[in-house]
N, C-alpha and C positions, 0 to 999 in steps of 0.2 A: 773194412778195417785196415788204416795202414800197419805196416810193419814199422816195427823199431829200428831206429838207430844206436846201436850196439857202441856202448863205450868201448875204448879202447884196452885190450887187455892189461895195459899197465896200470890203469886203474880200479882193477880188483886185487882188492885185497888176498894175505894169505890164506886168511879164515874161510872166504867167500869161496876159494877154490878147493880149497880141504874138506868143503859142508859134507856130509853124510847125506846119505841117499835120503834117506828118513826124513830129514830135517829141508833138506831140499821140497821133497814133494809136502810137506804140511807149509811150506811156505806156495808153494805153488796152487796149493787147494785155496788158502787164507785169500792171496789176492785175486784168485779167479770170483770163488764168492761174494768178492769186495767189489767187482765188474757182474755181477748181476744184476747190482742199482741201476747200471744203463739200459737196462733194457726192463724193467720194474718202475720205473722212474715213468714211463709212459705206458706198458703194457697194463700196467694195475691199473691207470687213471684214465687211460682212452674210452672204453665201455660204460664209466659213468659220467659222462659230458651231461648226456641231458637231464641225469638228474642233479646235476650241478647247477645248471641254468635254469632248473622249476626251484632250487631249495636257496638259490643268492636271486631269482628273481632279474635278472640278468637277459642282456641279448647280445655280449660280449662274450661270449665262453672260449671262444678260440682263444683268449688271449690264458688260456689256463695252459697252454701248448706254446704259445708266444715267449711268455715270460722265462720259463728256462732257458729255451732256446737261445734267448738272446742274451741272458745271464753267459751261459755257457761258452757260445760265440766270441763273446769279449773277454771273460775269464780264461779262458783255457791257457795260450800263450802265457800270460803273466803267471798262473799256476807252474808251469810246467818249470818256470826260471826257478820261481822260487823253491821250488824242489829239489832245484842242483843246488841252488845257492845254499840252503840252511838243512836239508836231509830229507829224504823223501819219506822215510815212515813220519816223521815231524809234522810236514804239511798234506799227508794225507789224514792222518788223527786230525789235522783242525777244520779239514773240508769236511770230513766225515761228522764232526762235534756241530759243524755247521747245518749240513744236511739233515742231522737229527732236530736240530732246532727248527728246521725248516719244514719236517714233516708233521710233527706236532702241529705248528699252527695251521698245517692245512687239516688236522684231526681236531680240532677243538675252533678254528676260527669261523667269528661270528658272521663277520661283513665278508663281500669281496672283495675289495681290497686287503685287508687281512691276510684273507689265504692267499692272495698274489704275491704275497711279501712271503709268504712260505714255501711257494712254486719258487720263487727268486733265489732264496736261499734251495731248496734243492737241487737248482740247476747246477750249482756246486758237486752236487755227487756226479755230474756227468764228466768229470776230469778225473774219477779215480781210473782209468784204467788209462792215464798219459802218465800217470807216479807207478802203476802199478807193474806194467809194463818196464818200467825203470826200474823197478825194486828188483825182478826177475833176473834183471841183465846184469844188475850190479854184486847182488847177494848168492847166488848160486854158482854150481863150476861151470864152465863154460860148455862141457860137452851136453851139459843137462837142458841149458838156453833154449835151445829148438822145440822140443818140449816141453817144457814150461810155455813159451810164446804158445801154443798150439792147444795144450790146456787151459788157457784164458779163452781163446777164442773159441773151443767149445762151450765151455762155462754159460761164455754172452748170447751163444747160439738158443741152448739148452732154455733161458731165461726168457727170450723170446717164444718159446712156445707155452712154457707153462703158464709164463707170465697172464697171459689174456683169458686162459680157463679160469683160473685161482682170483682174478680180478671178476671176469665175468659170473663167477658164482658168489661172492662175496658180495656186489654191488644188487646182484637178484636178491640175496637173503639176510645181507644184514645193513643195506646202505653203501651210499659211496665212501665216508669215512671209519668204514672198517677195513679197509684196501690202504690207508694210512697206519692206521695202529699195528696192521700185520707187517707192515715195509718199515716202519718204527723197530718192532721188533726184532728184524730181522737183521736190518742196520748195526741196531745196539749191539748183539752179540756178536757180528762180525767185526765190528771197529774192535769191542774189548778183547777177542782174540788177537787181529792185530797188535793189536797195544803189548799184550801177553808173550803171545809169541815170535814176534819176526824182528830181528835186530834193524839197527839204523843200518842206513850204508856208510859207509866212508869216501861216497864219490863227492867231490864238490867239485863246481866248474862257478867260477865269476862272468855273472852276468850284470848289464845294467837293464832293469825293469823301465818297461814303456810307460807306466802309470797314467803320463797325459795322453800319450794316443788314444788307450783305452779309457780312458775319460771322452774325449773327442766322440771317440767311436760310438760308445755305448750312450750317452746322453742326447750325441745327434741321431743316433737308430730310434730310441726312445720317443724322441720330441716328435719325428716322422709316426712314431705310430697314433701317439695322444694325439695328433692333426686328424688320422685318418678314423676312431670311435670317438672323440670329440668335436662333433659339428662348429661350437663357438671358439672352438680356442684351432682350428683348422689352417688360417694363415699365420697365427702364430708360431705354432708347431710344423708346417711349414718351410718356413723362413728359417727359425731355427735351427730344424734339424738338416737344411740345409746349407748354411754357416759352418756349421758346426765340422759337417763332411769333409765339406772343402780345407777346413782349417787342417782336420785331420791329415788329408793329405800333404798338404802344405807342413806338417810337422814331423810327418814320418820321410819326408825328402831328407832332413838336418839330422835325424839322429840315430847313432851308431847301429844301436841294436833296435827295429823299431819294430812295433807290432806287425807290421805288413811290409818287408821288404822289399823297395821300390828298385832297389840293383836288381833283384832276382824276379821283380813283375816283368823288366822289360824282358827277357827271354820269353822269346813267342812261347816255347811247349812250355812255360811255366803260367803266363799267361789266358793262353787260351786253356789249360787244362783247369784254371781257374774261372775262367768267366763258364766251362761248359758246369765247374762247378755247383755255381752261383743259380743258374738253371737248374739242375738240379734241384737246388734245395728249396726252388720254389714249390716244387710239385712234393717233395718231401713232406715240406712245410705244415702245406694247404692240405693234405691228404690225412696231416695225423689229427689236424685241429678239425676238419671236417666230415670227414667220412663215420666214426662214429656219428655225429648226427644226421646222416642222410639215413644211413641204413636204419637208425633208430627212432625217423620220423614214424608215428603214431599213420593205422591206415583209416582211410576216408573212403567208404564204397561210394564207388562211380567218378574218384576225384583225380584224376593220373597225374597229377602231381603232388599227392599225400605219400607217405614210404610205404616199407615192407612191416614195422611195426616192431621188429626183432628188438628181443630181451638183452641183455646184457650177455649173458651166457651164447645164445643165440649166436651174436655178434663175435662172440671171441671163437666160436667154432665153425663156423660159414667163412669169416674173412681171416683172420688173427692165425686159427692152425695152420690153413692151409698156407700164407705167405711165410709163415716165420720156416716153415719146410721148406718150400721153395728155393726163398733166400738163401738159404743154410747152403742148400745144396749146389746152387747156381754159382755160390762163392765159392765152394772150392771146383765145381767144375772152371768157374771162367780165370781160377788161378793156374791149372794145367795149361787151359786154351792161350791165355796168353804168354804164357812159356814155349808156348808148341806151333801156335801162328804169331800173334798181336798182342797187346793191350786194345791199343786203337780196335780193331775190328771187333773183340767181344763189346767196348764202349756202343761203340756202334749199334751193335744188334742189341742191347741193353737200352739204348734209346730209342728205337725201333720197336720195344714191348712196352715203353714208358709210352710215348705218345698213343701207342694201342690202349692200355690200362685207364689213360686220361678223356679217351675218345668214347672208350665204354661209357661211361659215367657222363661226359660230357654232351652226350647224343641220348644220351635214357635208355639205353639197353639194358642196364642191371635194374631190372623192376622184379627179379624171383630169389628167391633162395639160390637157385642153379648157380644164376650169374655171377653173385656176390661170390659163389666156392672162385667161379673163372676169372673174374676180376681177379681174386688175390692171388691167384695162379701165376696169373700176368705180370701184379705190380710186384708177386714175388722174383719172379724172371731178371724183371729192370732194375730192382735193388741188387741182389746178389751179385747181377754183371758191373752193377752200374759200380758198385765200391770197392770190387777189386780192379775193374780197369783205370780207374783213375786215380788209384794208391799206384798203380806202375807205371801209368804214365807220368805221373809224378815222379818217381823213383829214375825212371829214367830220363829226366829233364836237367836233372840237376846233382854236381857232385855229392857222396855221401859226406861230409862235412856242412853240407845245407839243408838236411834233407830234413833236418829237424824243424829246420823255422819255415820251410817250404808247406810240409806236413800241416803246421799250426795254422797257416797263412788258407788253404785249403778247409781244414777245419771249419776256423772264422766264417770264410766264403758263403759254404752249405748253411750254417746255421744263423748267421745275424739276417739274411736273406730268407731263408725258411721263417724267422720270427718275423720278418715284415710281411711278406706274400700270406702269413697266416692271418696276420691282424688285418688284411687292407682283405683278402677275399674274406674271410669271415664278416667285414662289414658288408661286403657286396651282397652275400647271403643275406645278411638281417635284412638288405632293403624289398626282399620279396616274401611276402607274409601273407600266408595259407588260409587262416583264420587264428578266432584269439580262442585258448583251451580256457572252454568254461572251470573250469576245476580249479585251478593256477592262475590265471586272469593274464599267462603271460601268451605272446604270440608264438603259432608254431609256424615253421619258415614252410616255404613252399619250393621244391624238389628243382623249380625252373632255377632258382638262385644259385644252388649246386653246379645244375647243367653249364651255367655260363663260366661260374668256378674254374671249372674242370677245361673248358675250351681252352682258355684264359692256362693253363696249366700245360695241357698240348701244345700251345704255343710257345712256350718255355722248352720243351721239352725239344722242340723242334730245331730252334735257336740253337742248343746244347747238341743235338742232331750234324747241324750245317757245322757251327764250328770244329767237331771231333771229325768231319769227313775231310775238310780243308786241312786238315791238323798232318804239319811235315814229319813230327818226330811220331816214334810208340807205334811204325809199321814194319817192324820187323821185332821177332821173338823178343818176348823179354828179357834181361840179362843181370836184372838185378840191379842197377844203375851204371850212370855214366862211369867212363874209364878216367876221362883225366880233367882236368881243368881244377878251380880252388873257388872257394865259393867265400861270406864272408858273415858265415855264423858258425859259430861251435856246437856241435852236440849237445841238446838240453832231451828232456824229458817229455818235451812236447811234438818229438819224433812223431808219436803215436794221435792219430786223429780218432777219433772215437763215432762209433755208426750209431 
């Protein structure tokens, strides 16, 4: 999780620094609760993948993991402006009014395509904690800030664990879409507390919105994926979502404020702390869209490549507890460490557990219960380090007056990347087929698909590896960021990258 970038105190208000204790912490609880959607958003919906793919009849499921992602990827940035721009409780009520509609259709839609449209729309709720984050820094006094920041980030901790029981037991006993109607719920009452409770800010900062980039962006990520689960429209999709790239780039060179800032790419540490990103979020990606279905292959005596058979429940207690602890703790261990030695060097040892976690799986060693606990032991390790050392290497690449569209630029990186690597290895999967389940008439994938997956992921991982050890800046203590230079974006609200 990166940290925020802190308006400037001339821009709180008097109100803001006179709040009352009271009032301060019921705002601090509202938007921590309001950042549980990120990690609920996926923990409720990962554990029933495969019965999402027996009940839409489907052999695309990873794209149910896809679709936010790549929603979110492109969104986040243009959210984050228009946050400064028109008021942050504003446009967190209309993502939130969003993501509610968004959850509904995946609780009542009929087709898959349908619910795709309602994944689409929920990947919306994954920016509330880049407003929310904002709200903290703008609406409280300032000595309270530290904690507040510190209270969200347990909040999203906390949600990761519960998340994958509360799902996993829901999906065992009442279906996959009661894991909606419960996140519906939850949603509802928290936005109308928002609403209720927690005043607007008074921060504005003018911005101009990227609209065509993120047009560019997201239609050419798009058209690359419908190439990659669409066999006949494949050169078309293709071609276009290739066009489309280059165009992007070609348009973020000319304008001011632009989705992806090409002043601040060429800085190697900004650079390469993004392309080791981008690796990253392959293995991210591929991991949330697939690993539920590996572990939840159905078992075949005698067939060593059929799964472990694990329930939903199962699943969120073998993998889902054991990493969301890990994580939890890995982060704030590798936030000391790299105060104390490096960024660089916990990145390091973070991709060093990542290619182990990817090797597990990618070589067939996780075939028992045991493994699955060590597995997420591992992939907990590599997460934890892996996003706090690359929020500081970040942090320390680039003035704080950049760090916000640095931050967003990062964001982007992990996740339009995480939505391709899940859509193009999820097909890789479908093309190895086990047998076809008498019951369902659909096919169930076979374990070797996975294995190559996952190689295929180690190699990312490695990539991300080589680049972080060549990496000149982020080897010495962390400090918080650079001392001088001027960079050429303002402070927005998309400071905050969201895990």
């Amino acid at each position: 999780m990166a940290g925020p970038t802190l308006s400037p105190a001339s821009h709180k208000s008097a109100d803001s620094e006179s709040r009352s204790k009271g009032h301060s912490i019921l705002i601090i609880t509202l938007v921590a609760l309001m950042t549980e959607i990120v990690a609920f958003e996926f923990t409720l919906v990962a554990p029933g993948l495969p019965e999402m793919a027996a009940a839409f009849k489907t052999q695309q499921i990873a794209l149910v993991m896809t679709t936010p992602l790549l929603v979110a990827g492109v969104f986040v940035p243009i959210i984050g402006k228009l946050a400064d721009v028109y008021g942050k409780k504003k446009v967190l009520l209309c993502t939130g009014a969003t993501f509610l509609t968004g959850t509904v259709l995946c609780a009542v839609g009929p087709t898959f395509p349908l619910f795709l449209v309602g994944r689409g729309l929920q990947g919306l709720g994954l920016v509330s904690p880049v407003i929310c984050y904002g709200l903290v820094r703008d609406l409280i006094p300032s000595k309270w800030v530290p904690l507040g920041i510190g209270g969200i980030g347990v909040g999203i901790g906390a949600s990761s664990l519960i998340g994958p029981l509360v799902g996993g037991w829901l999906i065992d006993n009442h279906g996959f879409r009661s894991n909606f109607w419960v996140l519906f719920v939850y949603s509802a009452v928290i936005v109308a507390a928002i609403a209720i409770c927690v005043p607007e800010t008074t921060v504005r900062i003018a911005h101009r919105i990227d609209y065509l980039g993120a047009a560019l962006l997201g239609v050419g990520a798009t058209a690359l994926i419908l190439g990659a689960i669409r066999p006949d429209l494949r050169a078309l999709g293709f071609t276009l979502g290739i066009v489309l790239l280059i165009a992007f780039v070609l348009v973020e060179r000319r304008i001011a404020q632009p989705l992806i800032s090409m002043q601040l790419l060429a800085r190697p540490g900004v650079w390469m702390t993004l392309l080791a990103a981008a690796a990253y979020g392959v293995v991210n990606g591929a991991n949330a869209a697939l690993l539920p279905q590996l572990l939840r292959l159905p078992v075949i005596p005698g067939n060593d490549n059929s799964g472990l058979g694990m329930s939903a429940t199962e699943y969120s207690l073998y993998y889902g507890l054991p990493a969301g602890l890990v994580s939890a703790a890995c982060g704030m261990f590798g936030g000391w460490a790299a105060r104390k030695f490096a960024p660089r060097t916990v990145g390091l040892i973070g991709m060093v557990a990542t290619v182990l976690a990817c090797l597990l799986i990618g070589l067939g060693l996780v075939g028992s219960f045991g493994m699955v606990i060590v597995y997420g032991v591992v992939f907990g390790i590599a997460s934890g380090l892996y996003y706090v050392s690359s929020t500081n290497l970040l942090i320390e690449a680039v003035p704080a007056n950049t760090q916000a569209v640095s931050s967003s630029m990062k964001f982007t990186s992990e996740q339009v990347v995480g939505a391709l690597a899940s859509a193009y290895l999820g097909v890789l999967v479908g093309n190895y087929v086990l047998m076809i389940n008498p019951k369902t008439g659909m096919p169930i994938p076979s374990a070797q698909g996975f294995h190559y997956a996952y190689l295929i992921c180690a190699g990312a991982a490695v990539i991300a590896f080589l680049v972080l050890l060549i990496m000149r800046h982020g080897r010495t203590p962390a400090s918080g960021g650079v001392v001088s230079g001027q960079g050429d974006e303002q402070p927005s609200s998309a400071a905050v990258a969201v895990h």
